[in-house]
C-alpha positions as CSV (number, residue, x, y, z in Angstrom):
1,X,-5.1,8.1,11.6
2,X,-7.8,6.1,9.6
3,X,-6.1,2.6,8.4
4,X,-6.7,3.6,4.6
5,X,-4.4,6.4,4.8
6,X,-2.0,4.0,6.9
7,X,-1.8,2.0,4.2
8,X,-1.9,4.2,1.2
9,X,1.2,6.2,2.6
10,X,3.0,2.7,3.5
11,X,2.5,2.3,-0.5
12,X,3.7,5.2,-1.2
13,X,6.9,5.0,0.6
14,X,7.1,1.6,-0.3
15,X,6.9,2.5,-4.1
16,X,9.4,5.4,-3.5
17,X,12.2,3.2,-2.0
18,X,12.0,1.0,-5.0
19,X,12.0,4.1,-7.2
20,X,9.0,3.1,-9.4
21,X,6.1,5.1,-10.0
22,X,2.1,4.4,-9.6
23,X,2.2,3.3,-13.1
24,X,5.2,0.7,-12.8
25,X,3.5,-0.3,-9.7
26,X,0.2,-1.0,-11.8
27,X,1.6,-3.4,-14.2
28,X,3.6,-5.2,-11.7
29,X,0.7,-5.9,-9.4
30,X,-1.4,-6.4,-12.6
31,X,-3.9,-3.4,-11.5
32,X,-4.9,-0.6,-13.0
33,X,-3.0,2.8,-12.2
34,X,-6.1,4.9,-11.1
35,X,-7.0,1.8,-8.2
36,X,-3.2,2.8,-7.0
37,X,-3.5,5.7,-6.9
38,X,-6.8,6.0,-5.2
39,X,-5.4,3.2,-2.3
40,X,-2.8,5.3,-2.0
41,X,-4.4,8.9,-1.1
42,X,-6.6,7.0,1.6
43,X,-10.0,7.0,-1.2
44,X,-10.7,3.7,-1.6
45,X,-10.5,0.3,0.4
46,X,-7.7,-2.0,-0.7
47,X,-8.8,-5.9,-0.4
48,X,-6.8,-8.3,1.1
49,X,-6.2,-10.4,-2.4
50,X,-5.2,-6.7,-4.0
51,X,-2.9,-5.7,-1.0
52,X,-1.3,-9.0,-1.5
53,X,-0.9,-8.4,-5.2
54,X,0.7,-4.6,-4.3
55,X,2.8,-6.2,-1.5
56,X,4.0,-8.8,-4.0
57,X,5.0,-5.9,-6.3
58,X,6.9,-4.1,-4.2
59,X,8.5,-7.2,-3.4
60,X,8.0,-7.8,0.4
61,X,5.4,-10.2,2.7
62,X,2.5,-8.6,3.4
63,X,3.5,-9.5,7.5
64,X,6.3,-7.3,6.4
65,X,4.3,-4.9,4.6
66,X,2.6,-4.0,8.3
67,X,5.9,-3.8,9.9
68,X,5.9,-0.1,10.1
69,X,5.5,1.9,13.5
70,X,2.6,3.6,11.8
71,X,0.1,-0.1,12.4
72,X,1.5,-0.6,15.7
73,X,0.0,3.0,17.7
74,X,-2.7,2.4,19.5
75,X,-6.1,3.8,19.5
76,X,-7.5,5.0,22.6
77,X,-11.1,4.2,23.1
């Protein structure tokens, strides 16, 4: 699976636990709603200083944002 739906979908379920939507999201990471939702159907790259800011939102480290089995399966070459 390619890492920007990894990621997108780990916001997703992220935002989901903490019952807020791509709009709450937004204005806590100080971004605007369309980049969220974008990041989150795979469309767009997520920078490191943005993912921090989402991570920060959602209220967890971003080591712990990439605790999730979904980062950890590996690619065969």
């Amino acid at each position: 699976m390619d890492i920007k739906i990894k990621i997108g979908n780990r916001i997703k379920a992220l935002r989901a636990i903490k019952g807020l939507s791509q709009s709450d999201l937004a204005i806590y990471a100080s971004l605007d709603r369309s980049y969220i939702a974008s990041v989150e159907s795979g469309k767009r790259n997520v920078s490191v200083v943005n993912l921090e800011k989402i991570a920060t939102a959602l209220e967890v480290t971003v080591k712990e944002f990439f605790e999730d089995d979904s980062f950890t399966e590996k690619k065969e070459i």
